[in-house]
C-alpha positions in Angstrom: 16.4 88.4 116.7 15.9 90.0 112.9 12.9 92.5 112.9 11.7 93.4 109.2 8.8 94.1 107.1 6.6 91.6 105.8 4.6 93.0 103.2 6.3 93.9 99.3 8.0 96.9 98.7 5.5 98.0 96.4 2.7 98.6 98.9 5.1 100.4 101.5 5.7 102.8 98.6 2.2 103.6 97.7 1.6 103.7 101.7 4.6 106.6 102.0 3.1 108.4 99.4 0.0 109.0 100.3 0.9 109.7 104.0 3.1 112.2 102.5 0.7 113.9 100.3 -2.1 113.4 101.5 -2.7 114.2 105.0 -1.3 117.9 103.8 -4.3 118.4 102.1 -6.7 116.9 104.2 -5.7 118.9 107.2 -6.2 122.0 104.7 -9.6 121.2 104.2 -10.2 120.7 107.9 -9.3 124.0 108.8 -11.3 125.5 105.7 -14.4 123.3 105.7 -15.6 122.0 109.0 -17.9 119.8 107.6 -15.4 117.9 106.2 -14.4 116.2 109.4 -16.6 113.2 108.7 -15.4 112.8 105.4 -11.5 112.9 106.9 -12.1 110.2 109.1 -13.4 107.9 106.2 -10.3 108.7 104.3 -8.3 107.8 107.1 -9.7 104.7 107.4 -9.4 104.0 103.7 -6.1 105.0 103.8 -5.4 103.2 107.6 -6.3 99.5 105.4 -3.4 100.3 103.3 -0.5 100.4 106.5 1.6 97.3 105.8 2.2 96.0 109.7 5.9 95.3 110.8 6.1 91.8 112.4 8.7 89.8 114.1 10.2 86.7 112.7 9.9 83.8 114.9 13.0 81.4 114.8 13.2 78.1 113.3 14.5 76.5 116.7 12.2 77.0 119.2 14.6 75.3 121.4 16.9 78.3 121.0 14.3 81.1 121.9 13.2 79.2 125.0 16.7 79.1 126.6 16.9 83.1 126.1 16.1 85.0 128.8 13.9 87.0 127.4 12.6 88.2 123.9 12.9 90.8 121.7 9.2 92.1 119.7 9.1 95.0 117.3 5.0 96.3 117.1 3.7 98.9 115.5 2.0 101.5 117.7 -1.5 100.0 117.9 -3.1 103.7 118.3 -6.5 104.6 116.8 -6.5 105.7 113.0 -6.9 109.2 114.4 -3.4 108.8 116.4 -2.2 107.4 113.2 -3.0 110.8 111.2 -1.2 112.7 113.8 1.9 110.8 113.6 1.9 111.5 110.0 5.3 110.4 108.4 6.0 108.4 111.9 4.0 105.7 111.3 6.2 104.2 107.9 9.4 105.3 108.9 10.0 104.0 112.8 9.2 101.2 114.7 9.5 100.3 118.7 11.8 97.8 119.5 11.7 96.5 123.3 15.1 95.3 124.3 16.3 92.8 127.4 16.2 95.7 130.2 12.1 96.3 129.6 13.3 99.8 128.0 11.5 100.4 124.0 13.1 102.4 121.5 11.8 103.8 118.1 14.3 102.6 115.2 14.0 104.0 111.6 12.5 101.1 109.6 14.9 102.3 106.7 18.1 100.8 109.3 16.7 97.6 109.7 16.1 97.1 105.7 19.5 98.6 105.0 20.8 96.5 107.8 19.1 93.1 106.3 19.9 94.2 103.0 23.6 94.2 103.4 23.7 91.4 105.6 25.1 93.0 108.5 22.9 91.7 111.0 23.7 88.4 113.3 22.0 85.3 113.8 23.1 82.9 115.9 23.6 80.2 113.4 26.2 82.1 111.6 28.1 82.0 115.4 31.2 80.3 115.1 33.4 79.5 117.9 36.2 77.7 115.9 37.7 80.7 115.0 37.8 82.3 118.9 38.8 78.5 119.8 42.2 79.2 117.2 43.5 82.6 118.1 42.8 81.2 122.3 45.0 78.0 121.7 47.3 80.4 119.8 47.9 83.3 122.4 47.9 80.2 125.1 50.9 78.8 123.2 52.8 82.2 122.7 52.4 82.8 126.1 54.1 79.2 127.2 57.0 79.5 124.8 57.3 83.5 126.7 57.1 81.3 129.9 59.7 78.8 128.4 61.6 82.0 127.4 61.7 83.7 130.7 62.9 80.2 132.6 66.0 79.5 130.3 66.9 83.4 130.9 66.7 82.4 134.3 68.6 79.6 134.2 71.3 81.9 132.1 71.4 84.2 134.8 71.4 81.9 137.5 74.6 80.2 136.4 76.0 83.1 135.1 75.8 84.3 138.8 77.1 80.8 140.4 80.6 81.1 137.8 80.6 84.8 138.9 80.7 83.9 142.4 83.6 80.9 141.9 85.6 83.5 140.1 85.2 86.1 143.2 85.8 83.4 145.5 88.8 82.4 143.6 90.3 85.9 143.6 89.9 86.1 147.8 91.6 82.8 148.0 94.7 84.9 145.8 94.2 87.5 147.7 94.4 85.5 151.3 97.5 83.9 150.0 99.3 86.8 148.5 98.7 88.4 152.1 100.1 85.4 154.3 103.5 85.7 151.7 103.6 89.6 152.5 103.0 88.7 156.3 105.8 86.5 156.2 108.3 88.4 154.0 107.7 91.2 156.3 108.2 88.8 159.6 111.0 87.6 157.8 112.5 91.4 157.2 111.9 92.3 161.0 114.2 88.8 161.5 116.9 90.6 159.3 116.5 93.9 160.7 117.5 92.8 164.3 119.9 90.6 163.2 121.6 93.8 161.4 121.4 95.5 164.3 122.6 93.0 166.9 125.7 92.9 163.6 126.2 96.5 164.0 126.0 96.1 167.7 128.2 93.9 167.8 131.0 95.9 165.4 130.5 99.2 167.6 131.5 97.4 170.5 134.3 95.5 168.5 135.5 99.2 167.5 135.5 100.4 170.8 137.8 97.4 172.1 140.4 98.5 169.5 140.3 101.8 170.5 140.5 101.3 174.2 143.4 98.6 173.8 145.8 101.6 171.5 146.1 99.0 168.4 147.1 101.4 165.7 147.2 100.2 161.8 148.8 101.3 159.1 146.4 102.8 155.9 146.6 99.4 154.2 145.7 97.4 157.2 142.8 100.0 158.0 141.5 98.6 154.4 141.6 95.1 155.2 140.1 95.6 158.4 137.3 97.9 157.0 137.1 95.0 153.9 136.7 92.6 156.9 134.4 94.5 158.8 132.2 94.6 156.1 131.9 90.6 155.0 130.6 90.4 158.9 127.1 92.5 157.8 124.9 89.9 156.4 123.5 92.5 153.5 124.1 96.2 152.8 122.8 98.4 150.1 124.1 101.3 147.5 121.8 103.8 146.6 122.7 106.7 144.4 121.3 109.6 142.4 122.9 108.6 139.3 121.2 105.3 139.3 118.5 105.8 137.2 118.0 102.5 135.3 120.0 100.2 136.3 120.1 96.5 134.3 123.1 94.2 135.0 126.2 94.3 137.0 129.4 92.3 137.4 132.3 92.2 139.9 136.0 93.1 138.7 138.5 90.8 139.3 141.2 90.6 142.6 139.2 93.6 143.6 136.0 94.9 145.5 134.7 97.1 142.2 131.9 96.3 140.8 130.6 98.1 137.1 126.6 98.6 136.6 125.1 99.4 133.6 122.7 101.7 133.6 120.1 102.2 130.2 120.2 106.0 131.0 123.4 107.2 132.8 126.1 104.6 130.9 128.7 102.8 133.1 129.3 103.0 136.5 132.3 102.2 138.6 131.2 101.5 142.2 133.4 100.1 145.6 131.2 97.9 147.7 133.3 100.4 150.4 133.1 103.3 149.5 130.4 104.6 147.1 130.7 105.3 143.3 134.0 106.1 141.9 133.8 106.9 138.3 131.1 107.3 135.6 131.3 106.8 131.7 128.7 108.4 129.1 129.3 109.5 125.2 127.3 110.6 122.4 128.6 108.2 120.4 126.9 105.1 122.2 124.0 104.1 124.4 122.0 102.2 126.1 124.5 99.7 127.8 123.2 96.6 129.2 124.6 93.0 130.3 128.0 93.7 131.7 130.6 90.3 131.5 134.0 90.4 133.2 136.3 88.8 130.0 138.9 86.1 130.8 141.4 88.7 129.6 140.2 91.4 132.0 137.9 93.3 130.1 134.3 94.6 130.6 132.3 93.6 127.5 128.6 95.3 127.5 126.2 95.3 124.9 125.0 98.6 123.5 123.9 100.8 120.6 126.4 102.9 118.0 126.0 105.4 116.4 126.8 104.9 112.9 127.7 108.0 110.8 128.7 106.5 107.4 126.1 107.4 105.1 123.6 110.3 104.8 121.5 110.1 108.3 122.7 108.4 111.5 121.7 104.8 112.5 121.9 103.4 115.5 123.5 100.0 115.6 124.2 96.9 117.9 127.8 96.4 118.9 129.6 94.8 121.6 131.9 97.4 123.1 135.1 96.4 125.1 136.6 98.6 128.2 139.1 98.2 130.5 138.7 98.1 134.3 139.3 102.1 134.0 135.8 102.0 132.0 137.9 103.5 128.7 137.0 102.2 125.7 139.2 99.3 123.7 137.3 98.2 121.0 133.9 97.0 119.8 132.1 94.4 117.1 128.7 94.4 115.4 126.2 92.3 116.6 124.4 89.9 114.6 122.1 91.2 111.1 119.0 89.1 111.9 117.7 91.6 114.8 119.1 95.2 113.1 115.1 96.1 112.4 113.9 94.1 115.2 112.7 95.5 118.6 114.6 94.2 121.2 113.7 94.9 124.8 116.5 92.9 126.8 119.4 91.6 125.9 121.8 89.0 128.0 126.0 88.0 127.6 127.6 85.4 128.6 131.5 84.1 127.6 132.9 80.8 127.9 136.8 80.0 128.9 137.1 79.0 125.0 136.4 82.6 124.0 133.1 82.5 122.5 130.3 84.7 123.1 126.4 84.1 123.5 124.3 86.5 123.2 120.4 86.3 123.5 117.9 88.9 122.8 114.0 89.2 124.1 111.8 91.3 122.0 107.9 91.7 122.2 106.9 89.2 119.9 110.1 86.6 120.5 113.5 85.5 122.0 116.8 84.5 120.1 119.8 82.9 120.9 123.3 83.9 118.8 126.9 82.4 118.8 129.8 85.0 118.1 133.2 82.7 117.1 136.5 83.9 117.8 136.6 84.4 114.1 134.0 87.4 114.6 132.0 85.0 113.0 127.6 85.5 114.1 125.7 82.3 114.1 121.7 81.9 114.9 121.5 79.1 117.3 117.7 79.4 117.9 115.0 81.1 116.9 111.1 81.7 118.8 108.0 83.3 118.5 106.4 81.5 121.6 109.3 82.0 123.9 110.9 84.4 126.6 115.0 84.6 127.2 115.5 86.3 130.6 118.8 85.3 131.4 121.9 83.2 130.0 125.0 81.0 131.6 128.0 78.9 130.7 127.6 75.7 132.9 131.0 74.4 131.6 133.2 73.4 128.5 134.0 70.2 127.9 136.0 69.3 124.5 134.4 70.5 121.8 131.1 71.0 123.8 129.7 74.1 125.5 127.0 73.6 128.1 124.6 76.7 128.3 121.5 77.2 130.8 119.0 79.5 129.0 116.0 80.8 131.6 112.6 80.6 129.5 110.6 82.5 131.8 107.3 82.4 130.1 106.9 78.4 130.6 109.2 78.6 134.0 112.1 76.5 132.5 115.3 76.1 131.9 117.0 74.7 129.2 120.4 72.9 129.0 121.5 73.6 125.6 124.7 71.4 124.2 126.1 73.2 121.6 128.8 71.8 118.7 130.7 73.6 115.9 127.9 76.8 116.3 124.9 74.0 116.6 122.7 73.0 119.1 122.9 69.2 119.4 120.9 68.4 122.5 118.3 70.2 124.9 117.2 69.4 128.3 114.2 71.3 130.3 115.0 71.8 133.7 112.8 72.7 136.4 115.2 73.9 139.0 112.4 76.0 141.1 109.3 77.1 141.1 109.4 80.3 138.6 113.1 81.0 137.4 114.9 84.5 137.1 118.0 85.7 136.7 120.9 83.6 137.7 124.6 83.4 138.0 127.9 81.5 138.3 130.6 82.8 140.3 134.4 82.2 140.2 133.6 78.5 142.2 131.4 77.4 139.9 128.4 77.5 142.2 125.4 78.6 140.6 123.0 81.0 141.8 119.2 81.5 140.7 116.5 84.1 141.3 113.0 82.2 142.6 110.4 84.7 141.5 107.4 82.7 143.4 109.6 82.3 146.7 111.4 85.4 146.4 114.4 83.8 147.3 118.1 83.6 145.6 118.7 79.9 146.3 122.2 78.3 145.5 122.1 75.0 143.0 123.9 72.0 142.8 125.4 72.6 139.0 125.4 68.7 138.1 121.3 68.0 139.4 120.4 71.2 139.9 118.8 70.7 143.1 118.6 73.2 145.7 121.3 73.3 148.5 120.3 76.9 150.1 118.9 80.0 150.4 120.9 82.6 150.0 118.9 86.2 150.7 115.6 87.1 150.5 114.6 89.3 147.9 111.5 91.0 145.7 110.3 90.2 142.8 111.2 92.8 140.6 114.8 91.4 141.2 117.1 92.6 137.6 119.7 91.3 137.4 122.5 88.9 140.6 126.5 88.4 140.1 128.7 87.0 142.4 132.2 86.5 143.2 134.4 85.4 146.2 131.6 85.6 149.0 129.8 88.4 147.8 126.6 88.2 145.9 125.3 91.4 144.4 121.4 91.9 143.6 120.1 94.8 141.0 116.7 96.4 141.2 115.8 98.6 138.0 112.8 99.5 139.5 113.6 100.8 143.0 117.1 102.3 141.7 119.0 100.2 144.2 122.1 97.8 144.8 121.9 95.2 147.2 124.8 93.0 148.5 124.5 90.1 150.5 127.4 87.8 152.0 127.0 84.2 150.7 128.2 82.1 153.8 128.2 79.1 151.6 131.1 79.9 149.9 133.6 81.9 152.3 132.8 78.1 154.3 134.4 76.6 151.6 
C-alpha cells in the first residue's frame, strides 16, 4: 500500500514556510501582547485552510485489498488548529502510519516522497514469481545431479570394495595352500629324519657286529667299506665356513671328489668322505661359476681375467682350464657380444664332439653361444623376453647336437637342434610343472629341479616324462650334478651341499 501526498508541491511549500516563519513571531507577540490571543487564533485558522492533507491511495483492484487481512491508512493528526500550532514543524514533515499488528508510527513525509520518487517502493503488480520459479527449478536440479553424483561414488566404492575383497580372498586361498605344502614338506622331512635314523641305527649295530666277530681290514678295504657305508645313508650334507657363495658343482671322474665353485672364495676340492681338501683363489681371476668335467679330464669354469695390457685393468670373460689338482692349464676368451653387458649367471655345457655352449642371463635378456674346436665364438640366439637358467647336451648324433635349454620365465624347455653353429629346429617342452636346474649323468639319465613340487625328479630322455622322484628339496635349489649313484644338490643361499643316493641308478 503507497501513502503520498495529494496536493502540488507548490502549496506544501508555501505551507512549510509559513509554519516555519510564522508561528515564531506569533508566539512573540503572545507573550508581549496579551490581547493578541484573539487575533492568533484567526491567523491560525487562516493559516490551518492552507495544510495540504496526506491521503491514502486506494487500489485499482478491490479484489486485492479485500483478500488482505487487514489495511494499511496514513491520516494526518485530526487535532484542533490549536494542537496544530503546537506541533509547529510536525504537522508538514511526519505522518502516522498504522501497520498490520494495530501499532502507528510517525514516518517523515520527505521518506515516502523520496521513496515514490525513486521508485523504490513495491506494489504488488510489479510481483513476479517467474524469476523465484527459475533459480527454485534450478537449485532443485543442482541438487539431483549432487544426488546423481553421490550414488555413482557409491557405486565406485561399492565395487571398489567387492574387487578388494576377491583380491583378499584370493591371497588367503595362496596362503591356505602355501601352508598345506609347508605341512607336508615338513611331514615329509619327519619321514626322512626317522628313516636316517633307523639308517644310522642300523650301521651302529652293523659296526658293532664287525667289531665283536675280530674282522680286521686293511687301510684300502677300510675305504671301500667307509665308501660303502656311506651309499647306504639315503642323503648327507657338507657344510663349511669357506662356502660362502656357492653356484655350480661337478663330480670328478673314477673318484668321490667333487669341485664347487664358489663367486667369492674360488674353487673348492671337496670328498663326499671326508670334508674339503683343497682350495684355489688368485688375483689374477674371479668369480668362477659353472664347473664341467671335460672328456679329457679337465675342470673347465667360467670366470673373469684380469687383463693388464693397456693403461688400466679390465676385467674379461674367459674360460679357464684346470686339472683335477685345481692348477691352472689354460684359458680362452669368451664371446665379444656380452664384454659391456651385465651378466648375472652364466651356464656350460660340452658335448662328446668337443664343442662348448655357453649361455648367459643378464637383467634385461638371455643368450646362447657356440665355441668350435677352432676357438671359433658363434651367437646361436639372442632374447630380450627370455630367461636361461640352465643348459644340457641331450646327445650327438652325426652332424647334429641336441641341447635342452631351461627358459624359466615361461616354465619351458627347449630342444634346440643345432647344425654347422645354427640352430635348425626348436621344440618346447613341458617336462614339469616349473623347471630348474637339471643334469645328465655318466648313464645318460637326466635329472631336473621342479621348483613348484620341490622335487628332483628323474626323466625319460627320449619323452621326457617323469619316471621318479629322486629327493626332496627347496626351492632356492642352485645348481644338481650327478654321477654313478650319487646326486649332489647346491644351495647358494643356505651355504650348503647336499647329496642324495639315486637308487634308480645303482638298480641298474
Amino acid at each position: 500500500m503507497v501513502v503520498g501526498h495529494e496536493a502540488d508541491g507548490e502549496a506544501a511549500n508555501v505551507m512549510q514556510c509559513r509554519l516555519e516563519v510564522c508561528p515564531k513571531q506569533l508566539f512573540s507577540n503572545c507573550l508581549t501582547s496579551p490581547t493578541s490571543s484573539s487575533s492568533l487564533s484567526k491567523h491560525l485558522l487562516m493559516e490551518y485552510d492552507d495544510i495540504v492533507w496526506i491521503k491514502e491511495k486506494v487500489p485499482n483492484d478491490a479484489g486485492l485489498v479485500s483478500q488482505l487481512p487487514t489495511s494499511i491508512t496514513a491520516s494526518v493528526d485530526s487535532s484542533s488548529p490549536q494542537d496544530k500550532v503546537t506541533v509547529g514543524n510536525d504537522v508538514s514533515s511526519h505522518i502516522t502510519v498504522q501497520f498490520f499488528n494495530g501499532n502507528n508510527k510517525k514516518v517523515p513525509a520527505e521518506f515516502l516522497k523520496e521513496n515514490e520518487e525513486d521508485g523504490n517502493s513495491i506494489s504488488i503488480e510489479d510481483f513476479d514469481i517467474t524469476e523465484y520459479e527459475k533459480k527454485l527449478y534450478d537449485n532443485a536440479k543442482q541438487t539431483i545431479n549432487l544426488i546423481g553424483d553421490l550414488c555413482n561414488r557409491s557405486e565406485q566404492i561399492t565395487e571398489q570394495q567387492k574387487e578388494t575383497l576377491l583380491r583378499l580372498e584370493e591371497k588367503q586361498q595362496e596362503c591356505q595352500k602355501i601352508t598345506e605344502k609347508m605341512e607336508e614338506v615338513a611331514r615329509q622331512n619327519e619321514q626322512l629324519t626317522i628313516a636316517k635314523q633307523e639308517l644310522e641305527q642300523r650301521l651302529v649295530e652293523h659296526s658293532a657286529d664287525q667289531e665283536e666277530s675280530g674282522i680286521s681290514q686293511s687301510s684300502k678295504t677300510e675305504g671301500n667299506l667307509s665308501q660303502t657305508e656311506w651309499q647306504r645313508v639315503d642323503s648327507s650334507h657338507i657344510s663349511n665356513s669357506d662356502l660362502l657363495q656357492p653356484n655350480s658343482v661337478t663330480f670328478l671322474q673314477s673318484t668321490d671328489k667333487i669341485v664347487v665353485t664358489d663367486q667369492d672364495n674360488g674353487l673348492l676340492l671337496f670328498s663326499v668322505e671326508f670334508g674339503l681338501i683343497k682350495k684355489v683363489s688368485s688375483s689374477e681371476w674371479k668369480w668362477p661359476q659353472s664347473a664341467v668335467y671335460t672328456p679329457d679330464n679337465k675342470i673347465l669354469v667360467s670366470a673373469m681375467v684380469r687383463d693388464g695390457s693397456g693403461n688400466k685393468t679390465v676385467w674379461k670373460r674367459n674360460l679357464i682350464k684346470f686339472n683335477e689338482n685345481l692348477e691352472f692349464v689354460s684359458r680362452i676368451e669368451g664371446p665379444k657380444w656380452i664384454e659391456n653387458e651385465t651378466v648375472t649367471r652364466e651356464h656350460l655345457c660340452i658335448a662328446l664332439n668337443g664343442y662348448i655352449y655357453l649361455c648367459v642371463t643378464g637383467d634385461t635378456f638371455s643368450a646362447l653361444y657356440e665355441l668350435a674346436t677352432d676357438g671359433q665364438w658363434t651367437e646361436l640366439c639372442h632374447k630380450r623376453s627370455a630367461r636361461f637358467s640352465n643348459i644340457q647336451v641331450l646327445a650327438v648324433i652325426d652332424v647334429i647336437t641336441e641341447v635342452l635349454v631351461v627358459e624359466q620365465k615361461r616354465g619351458y624347455i627347449w630342444l634346440l637342434s643345432i647344425r654347422e653353429s645354427t640352430i635348425c629346429d626348436r621344440n618346447m617342452i613341458a617336462a614339469v610343472e616349473k623347471p630348474g636346474a637339471l643334469c645328465i649323468d655318466d648313464e645318460k639319465q637326466l635329472f631336473i629341479h621342479d621348483i613348484g613340487q620341490s622335487k628332483i625328479r628323474l626323466l625319460e630322455p627320449r619323452t621326457f616324462e617323469a619316471i621318479q622322484d629322486v629327493a626332496l628339496t627347496s626351492k632356492n635349489l642352485t645348481a644338481i650334478s650327478a654321477y654313478q649313484g650319487l646326486l649332489v644338490a647346491v644351495y647358494c643361499a643356505d651355504k650348503i651341499i647336499h647329496l642324495h643316493r639315486n637308487w634308480i641308478a645303482i638298480s641298474q
